[in-house]
N, C-alpha and C positions, 0 to 999 in steps of 0.2 A: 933449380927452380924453387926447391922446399926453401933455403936459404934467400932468395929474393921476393919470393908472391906467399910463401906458408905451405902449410901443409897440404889445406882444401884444393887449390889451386895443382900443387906437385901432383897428387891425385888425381884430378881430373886429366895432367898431361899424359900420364901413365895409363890412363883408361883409354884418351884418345890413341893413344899410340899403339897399345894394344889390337886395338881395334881396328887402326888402322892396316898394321898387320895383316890382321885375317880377312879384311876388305880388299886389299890392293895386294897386297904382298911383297909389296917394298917400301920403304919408309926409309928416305936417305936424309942424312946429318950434315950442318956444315956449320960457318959462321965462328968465326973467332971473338968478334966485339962483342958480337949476338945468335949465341952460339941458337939450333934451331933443329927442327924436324919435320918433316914431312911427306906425305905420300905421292909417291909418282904417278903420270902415266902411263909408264916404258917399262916391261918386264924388265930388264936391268938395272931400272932406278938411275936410269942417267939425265931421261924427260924430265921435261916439267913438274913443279911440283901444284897439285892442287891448293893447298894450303900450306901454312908451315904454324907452327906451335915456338915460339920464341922463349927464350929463358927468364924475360923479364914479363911476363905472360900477356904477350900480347898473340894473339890469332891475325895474321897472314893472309889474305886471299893473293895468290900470283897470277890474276889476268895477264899481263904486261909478258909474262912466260908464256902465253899458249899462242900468241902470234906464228906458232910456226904449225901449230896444230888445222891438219887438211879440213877441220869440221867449225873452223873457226869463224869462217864467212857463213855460217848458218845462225842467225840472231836467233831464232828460236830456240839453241842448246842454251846460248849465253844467260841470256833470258828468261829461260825456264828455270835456270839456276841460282840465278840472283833472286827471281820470285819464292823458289821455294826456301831458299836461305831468311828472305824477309821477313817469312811466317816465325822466324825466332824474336819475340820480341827484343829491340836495342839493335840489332844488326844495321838495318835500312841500310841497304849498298844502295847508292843512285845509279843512275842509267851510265850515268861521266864515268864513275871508277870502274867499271867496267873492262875498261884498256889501261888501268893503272894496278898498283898493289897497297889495296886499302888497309887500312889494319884495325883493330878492332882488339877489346879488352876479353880476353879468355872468359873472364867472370860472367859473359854473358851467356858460356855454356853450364856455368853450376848448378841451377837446376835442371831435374832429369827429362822436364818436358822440352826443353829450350837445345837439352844435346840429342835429344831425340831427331825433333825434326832437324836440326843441322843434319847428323846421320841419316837422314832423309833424302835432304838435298844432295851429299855426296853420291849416295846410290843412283838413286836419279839419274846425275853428271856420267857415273860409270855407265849404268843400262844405256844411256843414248850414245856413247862415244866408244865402247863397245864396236858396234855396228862400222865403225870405221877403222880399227884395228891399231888403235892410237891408245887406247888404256889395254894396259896387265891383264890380261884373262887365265888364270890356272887354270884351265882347261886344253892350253894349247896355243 
């Protein structure tokens, strides 16, 4: 990624990733054209990924993945998380990509308020899917 987007960017991937980490506890790799990363929902990292970090730095949302996900006919999870993802300015998922996989410029996590509430959003996403036993809990 340093080699395609710069340094700002590799770091930012590296802070998401980290973080991701300690959030979900699995972060799985794949993509050969476009190699990628991102966190699951399935304590083995085999689920869905909620997002994925791309090496040409683009940001990833995998709606079009959680079709199989039990809490998926609840529009208020979808919904609450598209909302709270929008409070980053530049993001604007519409209601449509919702059941698709939008993607969106990494860059519009670089300042620290903009990754904030993304890390926002994702907590969110985990607290209410949680409750359904569909996201990673370390706890058990």
């Amino acid at each position: 990624m340093r080699k395609n987007c710069g340094e700002e960017l590799a770091q930012l991937a590296r802070v998401i990733h980290e973080w991701s980490l300690g959030e979900s506890g699995q972060v799985r790799f794949g993509g050969d054209v476009r190699p990628r990363f991102g966190p699951t929902f399935s304590r083995d990292g085999s689920g869905a990924r909620i997002f994925v970090i791309r090496i040409d730095g683009k940001l990833v949302f995998r709606f079009a993945e959680w079709r199989a996900m039990p809490w998926i006919d609840d529009r208020t999870i979808l919904t609450g998380f598209r909302e709270r993802l929008n409070k980053v300015p530049g993001l604007e998922l519409s209601e449509d990509e919702l059941g698709k996989k939008p993607i969106r410029s990494l860059h519009l996590l670089l300042p620290s308020t903009n990754l904030d509430l993304f890390k926002q959003a994702v907590i969110w996403l985990k607290q209410r899917t949680l409750s359904t036993g569909q996201y990673y809990h370390p706890d058990g």
